[in-house]
PDBQT receptor file of N, H, CA, C and O in Angstrom, charges set to zero:
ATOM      1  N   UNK A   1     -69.861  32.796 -54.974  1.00  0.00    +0.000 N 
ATOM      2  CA  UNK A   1     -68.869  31.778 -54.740  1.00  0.00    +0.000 C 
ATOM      3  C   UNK A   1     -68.097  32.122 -53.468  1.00  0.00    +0.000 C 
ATOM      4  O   UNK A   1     -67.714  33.266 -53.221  1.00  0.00    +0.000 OA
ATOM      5  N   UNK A   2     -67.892  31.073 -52.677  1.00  0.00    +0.000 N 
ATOM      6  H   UNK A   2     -68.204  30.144 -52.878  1.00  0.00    +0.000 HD
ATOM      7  CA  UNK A   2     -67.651  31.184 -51.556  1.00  0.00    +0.000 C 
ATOM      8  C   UNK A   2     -65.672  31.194 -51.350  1.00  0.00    +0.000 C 
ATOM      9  O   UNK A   2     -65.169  30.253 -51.964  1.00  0.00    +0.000 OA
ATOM     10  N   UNK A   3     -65.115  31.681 -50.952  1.00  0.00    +0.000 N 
ATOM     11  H   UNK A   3     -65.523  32.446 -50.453  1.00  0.00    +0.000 HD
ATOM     12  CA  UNK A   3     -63.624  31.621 -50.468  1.00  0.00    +0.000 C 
ATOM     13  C   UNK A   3     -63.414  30.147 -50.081  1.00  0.00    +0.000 C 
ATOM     14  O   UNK A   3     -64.467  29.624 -49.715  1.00  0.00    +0.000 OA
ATOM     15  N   UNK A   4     -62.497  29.450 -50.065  1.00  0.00    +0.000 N 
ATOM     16  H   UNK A   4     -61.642  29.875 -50.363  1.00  0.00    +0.000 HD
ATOM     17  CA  UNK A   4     -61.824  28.280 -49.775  1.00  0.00    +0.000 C 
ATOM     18  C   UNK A   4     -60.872  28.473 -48.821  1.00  0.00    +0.000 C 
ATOM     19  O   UNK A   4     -59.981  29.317 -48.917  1.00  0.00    +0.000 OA
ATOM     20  N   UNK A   5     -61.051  27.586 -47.729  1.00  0.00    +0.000 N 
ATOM     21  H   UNK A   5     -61.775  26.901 -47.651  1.00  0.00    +0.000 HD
ATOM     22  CA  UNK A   5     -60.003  27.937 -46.609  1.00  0.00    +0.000 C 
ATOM     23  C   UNK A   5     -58.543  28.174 -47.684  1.00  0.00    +0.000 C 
ATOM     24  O   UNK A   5     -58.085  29.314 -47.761  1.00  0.00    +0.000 OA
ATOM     25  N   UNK A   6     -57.830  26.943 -48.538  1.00  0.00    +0.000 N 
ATOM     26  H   UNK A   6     -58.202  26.017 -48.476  1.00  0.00    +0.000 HD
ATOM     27  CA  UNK A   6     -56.621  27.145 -49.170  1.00  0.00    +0.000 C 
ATOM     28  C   UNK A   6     -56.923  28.466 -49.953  1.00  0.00    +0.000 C 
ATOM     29  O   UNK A   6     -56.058  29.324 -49.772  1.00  0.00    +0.000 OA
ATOM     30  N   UNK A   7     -57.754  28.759 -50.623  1.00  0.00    +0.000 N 
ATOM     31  H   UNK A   7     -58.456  28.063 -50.770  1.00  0.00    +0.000 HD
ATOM     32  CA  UNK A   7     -57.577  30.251 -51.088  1.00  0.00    +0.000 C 
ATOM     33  C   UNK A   7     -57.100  31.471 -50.093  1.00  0.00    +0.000 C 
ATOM     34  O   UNK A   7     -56.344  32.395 -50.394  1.00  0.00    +0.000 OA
ATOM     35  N   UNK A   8     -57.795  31.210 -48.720  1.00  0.00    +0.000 N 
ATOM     36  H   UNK A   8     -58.409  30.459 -48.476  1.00  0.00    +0.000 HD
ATOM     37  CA  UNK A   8     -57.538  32.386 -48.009  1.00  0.00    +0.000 C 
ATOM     38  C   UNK A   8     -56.083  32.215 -47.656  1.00  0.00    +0.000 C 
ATOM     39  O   UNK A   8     -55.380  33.211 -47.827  1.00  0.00    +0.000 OA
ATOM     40  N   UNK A   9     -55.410  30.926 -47.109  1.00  0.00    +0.000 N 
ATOM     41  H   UNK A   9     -55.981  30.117 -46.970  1.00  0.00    +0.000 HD
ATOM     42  CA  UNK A   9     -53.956  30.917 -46.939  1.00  0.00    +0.000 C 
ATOM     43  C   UNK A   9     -53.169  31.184 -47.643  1.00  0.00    +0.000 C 
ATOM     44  O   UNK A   9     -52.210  31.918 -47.406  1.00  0.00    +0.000 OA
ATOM     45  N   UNK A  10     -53.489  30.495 -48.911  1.00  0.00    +0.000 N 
ATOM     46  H   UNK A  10     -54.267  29.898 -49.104  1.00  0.00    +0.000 HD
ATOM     47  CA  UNK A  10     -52.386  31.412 -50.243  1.00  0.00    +0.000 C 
ATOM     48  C   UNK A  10     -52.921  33.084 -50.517  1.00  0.00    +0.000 C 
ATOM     49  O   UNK A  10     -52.690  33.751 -51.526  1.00  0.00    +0.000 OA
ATOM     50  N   UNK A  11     -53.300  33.293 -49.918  1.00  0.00    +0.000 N 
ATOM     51  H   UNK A  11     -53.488  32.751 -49.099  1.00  0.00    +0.000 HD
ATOM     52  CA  UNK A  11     -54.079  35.105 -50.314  1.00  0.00    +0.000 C 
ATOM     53  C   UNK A  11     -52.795  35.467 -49.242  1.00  0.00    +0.000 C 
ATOM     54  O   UNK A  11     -51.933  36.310 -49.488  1.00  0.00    +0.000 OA
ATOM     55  N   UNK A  12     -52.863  34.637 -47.996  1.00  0.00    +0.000 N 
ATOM     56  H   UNK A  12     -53.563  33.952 -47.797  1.00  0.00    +0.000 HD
ATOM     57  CA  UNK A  12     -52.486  34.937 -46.534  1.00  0.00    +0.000 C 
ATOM     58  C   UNK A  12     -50.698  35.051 -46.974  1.00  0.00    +0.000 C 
ATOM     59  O   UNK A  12     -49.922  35.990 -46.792  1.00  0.00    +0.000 OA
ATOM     60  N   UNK A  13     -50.530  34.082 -47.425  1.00  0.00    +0.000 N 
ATOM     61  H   UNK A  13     -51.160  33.319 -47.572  1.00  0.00    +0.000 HD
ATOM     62  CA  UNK A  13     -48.981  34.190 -47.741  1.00  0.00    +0.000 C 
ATOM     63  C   UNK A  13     -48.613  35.341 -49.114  1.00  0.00    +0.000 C 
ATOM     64  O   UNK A  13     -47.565  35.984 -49.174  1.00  0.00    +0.000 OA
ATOM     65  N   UNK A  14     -49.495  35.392 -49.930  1.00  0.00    +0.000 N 
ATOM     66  H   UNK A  14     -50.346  34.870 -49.881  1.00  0.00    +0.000 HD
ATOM     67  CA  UNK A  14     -48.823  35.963 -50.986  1.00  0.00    +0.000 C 
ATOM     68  C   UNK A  14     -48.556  37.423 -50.221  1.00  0.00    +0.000 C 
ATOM     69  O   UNK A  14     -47.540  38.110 -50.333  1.00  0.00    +0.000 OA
ATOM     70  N   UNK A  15     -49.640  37.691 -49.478  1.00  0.00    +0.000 N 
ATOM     71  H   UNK A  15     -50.464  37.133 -49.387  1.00  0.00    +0.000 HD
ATOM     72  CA  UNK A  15     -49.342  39.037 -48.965  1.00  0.00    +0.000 C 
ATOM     73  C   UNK A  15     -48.465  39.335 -47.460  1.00  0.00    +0.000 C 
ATOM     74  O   UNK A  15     -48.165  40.479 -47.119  1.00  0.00    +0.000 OA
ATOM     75  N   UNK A  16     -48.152  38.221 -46.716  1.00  0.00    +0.000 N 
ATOM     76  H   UNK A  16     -48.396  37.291 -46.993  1.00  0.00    +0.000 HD
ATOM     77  CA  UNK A  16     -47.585  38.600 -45.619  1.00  0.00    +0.000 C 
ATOM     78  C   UNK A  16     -45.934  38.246 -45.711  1.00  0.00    +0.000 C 
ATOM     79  O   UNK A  16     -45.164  38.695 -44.861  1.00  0.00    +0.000 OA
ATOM     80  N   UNK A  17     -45.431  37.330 -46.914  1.00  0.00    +0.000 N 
ATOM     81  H   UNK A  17     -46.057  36.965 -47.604  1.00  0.00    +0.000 HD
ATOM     82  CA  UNK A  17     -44.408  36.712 -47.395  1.00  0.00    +0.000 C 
ATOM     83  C   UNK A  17     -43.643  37.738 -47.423  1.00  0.00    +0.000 C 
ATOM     84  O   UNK A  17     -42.852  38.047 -46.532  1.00  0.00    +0.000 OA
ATOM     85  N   UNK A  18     -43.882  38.486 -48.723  1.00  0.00    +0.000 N 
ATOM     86  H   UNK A  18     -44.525  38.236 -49.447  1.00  0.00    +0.000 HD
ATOM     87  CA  UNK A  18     -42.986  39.827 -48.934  1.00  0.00    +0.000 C 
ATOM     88  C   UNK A  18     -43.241  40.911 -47.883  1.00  0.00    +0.000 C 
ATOM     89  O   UNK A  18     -42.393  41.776 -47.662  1.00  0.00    +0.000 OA
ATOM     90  N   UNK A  19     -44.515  40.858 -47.177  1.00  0.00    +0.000 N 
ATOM     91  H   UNK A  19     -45.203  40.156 -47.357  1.00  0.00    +0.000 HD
ATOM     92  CA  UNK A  19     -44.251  41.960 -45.716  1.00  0.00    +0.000 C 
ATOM     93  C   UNK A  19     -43.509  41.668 -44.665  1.00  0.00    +0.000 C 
ATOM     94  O   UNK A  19     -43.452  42.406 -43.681  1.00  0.00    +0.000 OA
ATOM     95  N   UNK A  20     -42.702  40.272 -44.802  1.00  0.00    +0.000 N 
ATOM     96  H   UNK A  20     -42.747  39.672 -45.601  1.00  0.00    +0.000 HD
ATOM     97  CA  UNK A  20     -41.941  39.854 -43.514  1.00  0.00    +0.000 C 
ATOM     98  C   UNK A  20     -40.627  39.957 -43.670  1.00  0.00    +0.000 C 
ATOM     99  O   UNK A  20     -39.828  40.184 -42.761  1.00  0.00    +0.000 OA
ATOM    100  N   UNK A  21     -40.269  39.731 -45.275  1.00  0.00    +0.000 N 
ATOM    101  H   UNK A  21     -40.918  39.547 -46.013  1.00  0.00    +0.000 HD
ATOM    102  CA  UNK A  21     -39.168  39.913 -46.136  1.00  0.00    +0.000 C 
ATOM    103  C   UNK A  21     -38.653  41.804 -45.987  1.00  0.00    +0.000 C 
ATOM    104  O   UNK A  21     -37.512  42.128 -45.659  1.00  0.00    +0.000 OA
ATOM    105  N   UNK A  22     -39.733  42.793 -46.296  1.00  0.00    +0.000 N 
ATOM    106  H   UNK A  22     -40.660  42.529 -46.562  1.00  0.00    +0.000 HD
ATOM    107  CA  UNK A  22     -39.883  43.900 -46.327  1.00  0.00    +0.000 C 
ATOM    108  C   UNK A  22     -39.127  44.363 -44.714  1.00  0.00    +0.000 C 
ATOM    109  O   UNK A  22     -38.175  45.142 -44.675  1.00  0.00    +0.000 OA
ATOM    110  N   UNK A  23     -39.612  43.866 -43.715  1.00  0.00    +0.000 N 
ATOM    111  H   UNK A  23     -40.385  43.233 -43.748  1.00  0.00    +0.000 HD
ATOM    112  CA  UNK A  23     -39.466  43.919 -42.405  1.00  0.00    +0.000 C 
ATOM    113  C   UNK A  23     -37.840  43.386 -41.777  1.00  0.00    +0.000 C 
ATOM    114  O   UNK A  23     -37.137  43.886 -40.899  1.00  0.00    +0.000 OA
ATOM    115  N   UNK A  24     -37.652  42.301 -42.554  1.00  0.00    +0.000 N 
ATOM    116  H   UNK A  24     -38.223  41.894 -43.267  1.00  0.00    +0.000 HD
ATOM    117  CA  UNK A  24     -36.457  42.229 -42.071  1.00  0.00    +0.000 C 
ATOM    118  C   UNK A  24     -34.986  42.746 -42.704  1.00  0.00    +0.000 C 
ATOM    119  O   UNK A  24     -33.834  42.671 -42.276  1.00  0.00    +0.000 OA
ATOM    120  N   UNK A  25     -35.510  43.242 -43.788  1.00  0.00    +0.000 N 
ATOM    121  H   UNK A  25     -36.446  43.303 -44.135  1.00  0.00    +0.000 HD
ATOM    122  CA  UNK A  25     -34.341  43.849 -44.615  1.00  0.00    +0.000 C 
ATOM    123  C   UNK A  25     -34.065  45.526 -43.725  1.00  0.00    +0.000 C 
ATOM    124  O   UNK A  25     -32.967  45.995 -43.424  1.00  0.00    +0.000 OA
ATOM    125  N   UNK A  26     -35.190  46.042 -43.514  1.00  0.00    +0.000 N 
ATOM    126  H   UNK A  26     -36.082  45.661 -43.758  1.00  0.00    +0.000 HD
ATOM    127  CA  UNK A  26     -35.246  47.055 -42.894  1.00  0.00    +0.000 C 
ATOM    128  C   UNK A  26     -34.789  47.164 -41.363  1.00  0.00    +0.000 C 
ATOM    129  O   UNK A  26     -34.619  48.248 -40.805  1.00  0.00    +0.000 OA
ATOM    130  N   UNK A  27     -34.578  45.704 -40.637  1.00  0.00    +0.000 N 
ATOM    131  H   UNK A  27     -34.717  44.823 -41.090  1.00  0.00    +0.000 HD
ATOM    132  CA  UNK A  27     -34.112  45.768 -39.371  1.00  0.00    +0.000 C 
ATOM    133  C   UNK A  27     -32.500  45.557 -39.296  1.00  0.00    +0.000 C 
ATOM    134  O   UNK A  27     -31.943  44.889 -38.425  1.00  0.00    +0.000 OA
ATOM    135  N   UNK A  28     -31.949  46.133 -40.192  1.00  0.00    +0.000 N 
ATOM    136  H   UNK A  28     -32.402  46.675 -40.900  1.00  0.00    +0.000 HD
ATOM    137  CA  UNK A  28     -30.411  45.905 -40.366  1.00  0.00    +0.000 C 
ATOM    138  C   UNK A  28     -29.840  46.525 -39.133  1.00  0.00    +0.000 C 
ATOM    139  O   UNK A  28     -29.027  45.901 -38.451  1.00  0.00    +0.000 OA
ATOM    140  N   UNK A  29     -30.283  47.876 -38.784  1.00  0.00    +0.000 N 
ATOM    141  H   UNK A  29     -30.944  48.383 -39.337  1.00  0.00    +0.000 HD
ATOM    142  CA  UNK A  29     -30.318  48.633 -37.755  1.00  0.00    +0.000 C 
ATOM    143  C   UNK A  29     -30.469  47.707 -35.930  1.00  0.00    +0.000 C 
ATOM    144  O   UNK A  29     -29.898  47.921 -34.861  1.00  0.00    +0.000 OA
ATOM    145  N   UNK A  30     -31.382  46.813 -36.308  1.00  0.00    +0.000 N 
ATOM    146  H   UNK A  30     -31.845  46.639 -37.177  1.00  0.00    +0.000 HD
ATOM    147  CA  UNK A  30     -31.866  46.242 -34.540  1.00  0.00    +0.000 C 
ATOM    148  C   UNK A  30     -30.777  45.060 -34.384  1.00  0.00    +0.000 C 
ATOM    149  O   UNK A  30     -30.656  44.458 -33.317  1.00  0.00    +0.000 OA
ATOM    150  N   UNK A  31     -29.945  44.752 -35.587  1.00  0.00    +0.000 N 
ATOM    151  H   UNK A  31     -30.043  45.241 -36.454  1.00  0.00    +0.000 HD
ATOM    152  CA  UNK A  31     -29.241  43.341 -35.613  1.00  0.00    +0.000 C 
ATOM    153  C   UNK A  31     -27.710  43.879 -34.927  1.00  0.00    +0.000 C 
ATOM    154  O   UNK A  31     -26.919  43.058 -34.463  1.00  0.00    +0.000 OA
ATOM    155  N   UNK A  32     -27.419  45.398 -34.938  1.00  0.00    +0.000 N 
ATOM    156  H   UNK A  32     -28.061  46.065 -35.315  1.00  0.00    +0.000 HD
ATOM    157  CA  UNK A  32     -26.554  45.630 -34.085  1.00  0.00    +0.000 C 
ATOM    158  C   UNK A  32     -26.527  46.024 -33.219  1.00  0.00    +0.000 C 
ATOM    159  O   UNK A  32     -25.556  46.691 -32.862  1.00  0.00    +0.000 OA
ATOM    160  N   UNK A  33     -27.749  45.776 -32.319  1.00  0.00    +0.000 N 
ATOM    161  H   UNK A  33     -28.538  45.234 -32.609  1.00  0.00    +0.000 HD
ATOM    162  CA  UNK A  33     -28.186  45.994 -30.917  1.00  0.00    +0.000 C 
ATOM    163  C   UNK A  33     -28.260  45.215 -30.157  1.00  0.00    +0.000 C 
ATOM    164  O   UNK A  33     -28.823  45.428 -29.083  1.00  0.00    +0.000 OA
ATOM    165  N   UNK A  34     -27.641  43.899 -30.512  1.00  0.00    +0.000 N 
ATOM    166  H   UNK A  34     -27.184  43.725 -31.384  1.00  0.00    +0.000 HD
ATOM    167  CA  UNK A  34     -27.983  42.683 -29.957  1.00  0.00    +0.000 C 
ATOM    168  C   UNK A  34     -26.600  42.398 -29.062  1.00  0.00    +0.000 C 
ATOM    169  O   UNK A  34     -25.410  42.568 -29.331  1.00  0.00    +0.000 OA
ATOM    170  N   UNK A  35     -27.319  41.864 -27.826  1.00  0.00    +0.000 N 
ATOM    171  H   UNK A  35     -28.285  41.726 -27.608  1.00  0.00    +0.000 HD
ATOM    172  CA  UNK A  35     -26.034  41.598 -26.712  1.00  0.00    +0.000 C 
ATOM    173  C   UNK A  35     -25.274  40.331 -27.455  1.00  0.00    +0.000 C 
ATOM    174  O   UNK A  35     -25.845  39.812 -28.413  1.00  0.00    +0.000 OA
ATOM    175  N   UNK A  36     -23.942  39.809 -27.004  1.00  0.00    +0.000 N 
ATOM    176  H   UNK A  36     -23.478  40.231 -26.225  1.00  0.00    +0.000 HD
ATOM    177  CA  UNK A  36     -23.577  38.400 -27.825  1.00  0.00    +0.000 C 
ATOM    178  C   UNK A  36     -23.950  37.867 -26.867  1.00  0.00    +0.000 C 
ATOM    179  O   UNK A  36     -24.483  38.308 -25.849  1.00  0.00    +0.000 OA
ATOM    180  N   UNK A  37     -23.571  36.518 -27.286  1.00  0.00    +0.000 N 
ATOM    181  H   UNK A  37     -23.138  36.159 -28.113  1.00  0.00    +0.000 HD
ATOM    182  CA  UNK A  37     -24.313  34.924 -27.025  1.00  0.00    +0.000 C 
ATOM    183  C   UNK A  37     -23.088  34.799 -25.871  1.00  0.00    +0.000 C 
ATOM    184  O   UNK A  37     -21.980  35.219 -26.204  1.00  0.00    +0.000 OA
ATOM    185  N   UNK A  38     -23.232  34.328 -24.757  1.00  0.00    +0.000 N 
ATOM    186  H   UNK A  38     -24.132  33.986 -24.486  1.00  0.00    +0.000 HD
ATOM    187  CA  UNK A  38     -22.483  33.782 -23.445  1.00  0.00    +0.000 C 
ATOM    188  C   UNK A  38     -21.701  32.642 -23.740  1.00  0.00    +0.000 C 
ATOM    189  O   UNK A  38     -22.411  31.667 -23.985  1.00  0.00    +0.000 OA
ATOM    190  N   UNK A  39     -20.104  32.354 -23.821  1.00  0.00    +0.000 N 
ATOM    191  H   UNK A  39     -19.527  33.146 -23.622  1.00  0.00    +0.000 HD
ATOM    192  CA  UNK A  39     -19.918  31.037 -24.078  1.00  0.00    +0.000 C 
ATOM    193  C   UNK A  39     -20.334  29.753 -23.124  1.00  0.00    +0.000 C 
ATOM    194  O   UNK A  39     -19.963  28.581 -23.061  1.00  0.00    +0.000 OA
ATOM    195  N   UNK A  40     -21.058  30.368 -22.588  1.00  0.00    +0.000 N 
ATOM    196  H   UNK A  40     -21.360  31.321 -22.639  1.00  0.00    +0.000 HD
ATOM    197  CA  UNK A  40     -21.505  29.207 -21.507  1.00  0.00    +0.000 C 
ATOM    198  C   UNK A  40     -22.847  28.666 -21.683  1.00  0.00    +0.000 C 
ATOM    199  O   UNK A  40     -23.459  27.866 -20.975  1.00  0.00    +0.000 OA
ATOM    200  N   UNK A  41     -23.222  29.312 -22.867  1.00  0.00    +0.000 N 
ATOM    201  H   UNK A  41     -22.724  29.961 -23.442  1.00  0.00    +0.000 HD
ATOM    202  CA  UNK A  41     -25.215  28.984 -22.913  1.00  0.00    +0.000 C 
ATOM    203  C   UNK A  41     -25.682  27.934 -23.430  1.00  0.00    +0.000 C 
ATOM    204  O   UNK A  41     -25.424  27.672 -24.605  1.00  0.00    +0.000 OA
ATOM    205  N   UNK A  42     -26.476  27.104 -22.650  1.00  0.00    +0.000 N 
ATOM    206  H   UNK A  42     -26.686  27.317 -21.696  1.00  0.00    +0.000 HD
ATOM    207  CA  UNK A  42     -26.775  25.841 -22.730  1.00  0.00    +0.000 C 
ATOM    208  C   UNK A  42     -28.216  26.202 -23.546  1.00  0.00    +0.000 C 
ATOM    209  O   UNK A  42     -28.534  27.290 -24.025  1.00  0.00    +0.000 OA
ATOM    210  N   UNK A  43     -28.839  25.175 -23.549  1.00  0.00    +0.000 N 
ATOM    211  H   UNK A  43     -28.580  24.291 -23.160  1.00  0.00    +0.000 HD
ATOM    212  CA  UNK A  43     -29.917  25.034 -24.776  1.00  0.00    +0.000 C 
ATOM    213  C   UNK A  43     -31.083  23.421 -23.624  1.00  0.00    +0.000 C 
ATOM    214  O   UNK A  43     -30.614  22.557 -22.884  1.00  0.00    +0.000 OA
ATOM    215  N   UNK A  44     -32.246  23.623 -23.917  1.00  0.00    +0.000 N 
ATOM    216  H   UNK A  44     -32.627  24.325 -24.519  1.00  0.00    +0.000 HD
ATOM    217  CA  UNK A  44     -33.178  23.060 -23.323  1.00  0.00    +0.000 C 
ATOM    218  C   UNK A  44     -34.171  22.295 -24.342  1.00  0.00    +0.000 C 
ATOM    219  O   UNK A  44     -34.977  22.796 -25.127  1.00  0.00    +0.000 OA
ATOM    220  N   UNK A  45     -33.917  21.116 -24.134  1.00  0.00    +0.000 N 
ATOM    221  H   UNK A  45     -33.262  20.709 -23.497  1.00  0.00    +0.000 HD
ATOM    222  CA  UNK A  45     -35.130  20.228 -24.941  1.00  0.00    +0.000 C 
ATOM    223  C   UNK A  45     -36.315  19.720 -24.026  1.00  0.00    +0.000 C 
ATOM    224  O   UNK A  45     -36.149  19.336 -22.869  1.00  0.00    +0.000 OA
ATOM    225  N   UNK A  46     -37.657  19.767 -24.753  1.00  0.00    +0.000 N 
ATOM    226  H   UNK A  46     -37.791  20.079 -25.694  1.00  0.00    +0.000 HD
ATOM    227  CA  UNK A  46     -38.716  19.460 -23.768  1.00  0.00    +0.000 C 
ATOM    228  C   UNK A  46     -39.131  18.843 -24.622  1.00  0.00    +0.000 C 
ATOM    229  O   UNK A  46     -39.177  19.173 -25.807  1.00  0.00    +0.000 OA
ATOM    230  N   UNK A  47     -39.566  17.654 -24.040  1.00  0.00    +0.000 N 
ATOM    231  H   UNK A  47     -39.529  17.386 -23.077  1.00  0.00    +0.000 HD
ATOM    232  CA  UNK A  47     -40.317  16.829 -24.894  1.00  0.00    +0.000 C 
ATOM    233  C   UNK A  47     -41.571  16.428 -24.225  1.00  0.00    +0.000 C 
ATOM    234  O   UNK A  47     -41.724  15.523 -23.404  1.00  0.00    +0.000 OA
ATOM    235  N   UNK A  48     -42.549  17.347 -24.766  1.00  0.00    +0.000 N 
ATOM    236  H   UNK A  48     -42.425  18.082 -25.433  1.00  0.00    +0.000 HD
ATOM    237  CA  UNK A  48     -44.134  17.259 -24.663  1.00  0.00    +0.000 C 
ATOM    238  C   UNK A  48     -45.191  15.924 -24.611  1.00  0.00    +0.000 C 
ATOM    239  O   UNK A  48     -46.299  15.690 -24.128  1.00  0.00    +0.000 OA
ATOM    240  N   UNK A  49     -44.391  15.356 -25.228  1.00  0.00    +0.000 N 
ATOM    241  H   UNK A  49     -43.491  15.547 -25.620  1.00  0.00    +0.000 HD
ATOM    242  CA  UNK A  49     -45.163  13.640 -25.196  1.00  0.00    +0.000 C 
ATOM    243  C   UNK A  49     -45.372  13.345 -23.937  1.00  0.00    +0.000 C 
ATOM    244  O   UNK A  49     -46.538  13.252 -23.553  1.00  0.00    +0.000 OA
ATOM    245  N   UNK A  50     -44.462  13.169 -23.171  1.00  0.00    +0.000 N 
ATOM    246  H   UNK A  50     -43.515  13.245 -23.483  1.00  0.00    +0.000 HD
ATOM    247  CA  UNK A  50     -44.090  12.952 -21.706  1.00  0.00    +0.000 C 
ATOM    248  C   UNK A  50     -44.400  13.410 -20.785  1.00  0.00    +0.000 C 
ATOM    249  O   UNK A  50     -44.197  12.660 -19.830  1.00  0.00    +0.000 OA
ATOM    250  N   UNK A  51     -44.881  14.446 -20.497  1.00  0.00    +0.000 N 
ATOM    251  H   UNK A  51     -45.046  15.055 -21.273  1.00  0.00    +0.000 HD
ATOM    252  CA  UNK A  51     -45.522  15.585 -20.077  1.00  0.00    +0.000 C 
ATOM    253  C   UNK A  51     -46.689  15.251 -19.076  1.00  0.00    +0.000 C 
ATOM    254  O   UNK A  51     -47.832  15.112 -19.513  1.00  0.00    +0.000 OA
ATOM    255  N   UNK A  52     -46.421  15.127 -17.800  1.00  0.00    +0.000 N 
ATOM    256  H   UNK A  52     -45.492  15.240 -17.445  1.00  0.00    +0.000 HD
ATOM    257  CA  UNK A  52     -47.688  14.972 -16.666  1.00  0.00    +0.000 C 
ATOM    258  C   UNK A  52     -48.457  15.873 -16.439  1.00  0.00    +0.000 C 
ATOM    259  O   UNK A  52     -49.505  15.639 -15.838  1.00  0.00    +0.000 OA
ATOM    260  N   UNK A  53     -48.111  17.213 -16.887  1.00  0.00    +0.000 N 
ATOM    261  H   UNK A  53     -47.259  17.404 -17.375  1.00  0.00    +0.000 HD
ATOM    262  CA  UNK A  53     -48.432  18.314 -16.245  1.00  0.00    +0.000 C 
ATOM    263  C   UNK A  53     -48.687  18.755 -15.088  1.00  0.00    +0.000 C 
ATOM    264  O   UNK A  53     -49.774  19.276 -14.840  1.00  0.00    +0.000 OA
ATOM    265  N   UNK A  54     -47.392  18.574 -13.869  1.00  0.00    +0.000 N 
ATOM    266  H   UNK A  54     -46.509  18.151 -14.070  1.00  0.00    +0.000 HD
ATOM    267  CA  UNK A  54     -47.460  19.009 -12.869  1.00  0.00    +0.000 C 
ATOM    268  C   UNK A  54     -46.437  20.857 -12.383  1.00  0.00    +0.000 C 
ATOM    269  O   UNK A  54     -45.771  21.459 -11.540  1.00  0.00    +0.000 OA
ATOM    270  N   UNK A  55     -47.173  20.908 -13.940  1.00  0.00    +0.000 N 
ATOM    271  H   UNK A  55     -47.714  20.419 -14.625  1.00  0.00    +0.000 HD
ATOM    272  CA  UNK A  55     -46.612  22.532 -14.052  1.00  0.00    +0.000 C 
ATOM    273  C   UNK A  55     -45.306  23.032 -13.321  1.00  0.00    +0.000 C 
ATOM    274  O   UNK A  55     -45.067  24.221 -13.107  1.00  0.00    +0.000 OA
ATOM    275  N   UNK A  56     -44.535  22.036 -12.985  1.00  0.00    +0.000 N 
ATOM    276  H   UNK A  56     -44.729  21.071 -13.159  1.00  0.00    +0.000 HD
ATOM    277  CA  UNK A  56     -43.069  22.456 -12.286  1.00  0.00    +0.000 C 
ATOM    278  C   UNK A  56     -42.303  22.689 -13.574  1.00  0.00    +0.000 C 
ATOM    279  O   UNK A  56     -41.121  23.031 -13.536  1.00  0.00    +0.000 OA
TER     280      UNK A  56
């Protein structure tokens, strides 16, 4: 019997779910290494639909 793509994704999550969970509980340490946020920092929307692609 052959694997099912949805079998392999739920295999994929049951096991990487709690390894990401595992990972971030443990980075308590890197969360106070972080520079703060600039009150001046703007934020960028791109909207891909639109998109000519003249790579500028």
């Amino acid at each position: 019997m052959a694997i099912t793509r949805r079998e392999l994704i739920t295999g994929i999550a049951k096991v990487g779910v709690p390894a990401a969970v595992a990972v971030s509980v443990g980075s308590q340490a890197l969360q106070a290494e972080t520079t703060p946020m600039p009150t001046a920092a703007v934020g960028l929307l791109y909207d891909a639909t639109i998109c000519i692609g003249c790579n500028a």
